[in-house]
N, C-alpha and C positions, 0 to 999 in steps of 0.2 A: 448591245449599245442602248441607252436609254434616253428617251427624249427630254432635254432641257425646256424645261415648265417657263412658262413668259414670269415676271417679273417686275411692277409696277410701285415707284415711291409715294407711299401714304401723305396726303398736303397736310394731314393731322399730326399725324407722330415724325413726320420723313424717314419711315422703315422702310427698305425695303420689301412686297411680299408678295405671294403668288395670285395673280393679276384675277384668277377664279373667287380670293376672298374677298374682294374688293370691291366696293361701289362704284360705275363711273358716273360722272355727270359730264354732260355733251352740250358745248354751243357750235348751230351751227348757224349761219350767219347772227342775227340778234335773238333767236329762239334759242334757251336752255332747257333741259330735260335730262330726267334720270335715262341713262341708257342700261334695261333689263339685260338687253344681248350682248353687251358687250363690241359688237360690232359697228354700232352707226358712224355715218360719216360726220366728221367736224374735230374740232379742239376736245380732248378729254381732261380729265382732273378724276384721280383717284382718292377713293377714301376707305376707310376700314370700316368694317360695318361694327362701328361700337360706337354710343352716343360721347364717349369725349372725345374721342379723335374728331365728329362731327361739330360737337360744339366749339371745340380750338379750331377748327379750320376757319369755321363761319366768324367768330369771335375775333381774330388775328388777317381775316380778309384773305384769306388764304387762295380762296377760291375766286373770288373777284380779281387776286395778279395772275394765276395759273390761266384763267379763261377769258380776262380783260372784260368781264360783264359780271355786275352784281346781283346776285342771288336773291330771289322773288322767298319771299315768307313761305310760300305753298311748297316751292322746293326743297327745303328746308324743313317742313313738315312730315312732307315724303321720304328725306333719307331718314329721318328718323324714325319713321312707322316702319321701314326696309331693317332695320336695326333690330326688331322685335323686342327692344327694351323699352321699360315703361321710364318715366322723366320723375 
C-alpha cells in the first residue's frame, strides 16, 4: 500500500501539486515569513517555486486575500532568490 503525498493549491497557477515542490509563506499573527520547513505555525499560502507563478501571485494580490496581510518587498525578494532563477 503506498502513502498518499499531501497536495497543496499553487495561489500562482491554482494547480494542484505536491506540497514538497512548493514554497510556503506563513503569517502568524502580523509577522510573515517564508516557512523553509514546511512546518510552522499560522496561515499558509503556497507557491511553485517558478518566478511567474511568483510574479502572478504578487501581481493579482493573490497572497495578501490567502493570508489577509500584504507582502513586504523583502519577501518578495526572498521567494524569488528560493526560485534559483535569475529576473
Amino acid at each position: 500500500m503506498t502513502k498518499n503525498k499531501p497536495e497543496r493549491k499553487c495561489v500562482g497557477c491554482n494547480e494542484m501539486k505536491e506540497k514538497s515542490s512548493l514554497i510556503r509563506i506563513v503569517r502568524q499573527d502580523e509577522r510573515v515569513f517564508v516557512d523553509t520547513t514546511g512546518k510552522a505555525n499560522g496561515r499558509g499560502a503556497y507557491v511553485c517555486k517558478s518566478c511567474d507563478c511568483i510574479k502572478k501571485a504578487v501581481k493579482q494580490n493573490r497572497f495578501e486575500k490567502a493570508l489577509g496581510v500584504k507582502l513586504t518587498e523583502q519577501i518578495c525578494e526572498q521567494l524569488t532568490a528560493l526560485t534559483g532563477e535569475s529576473e
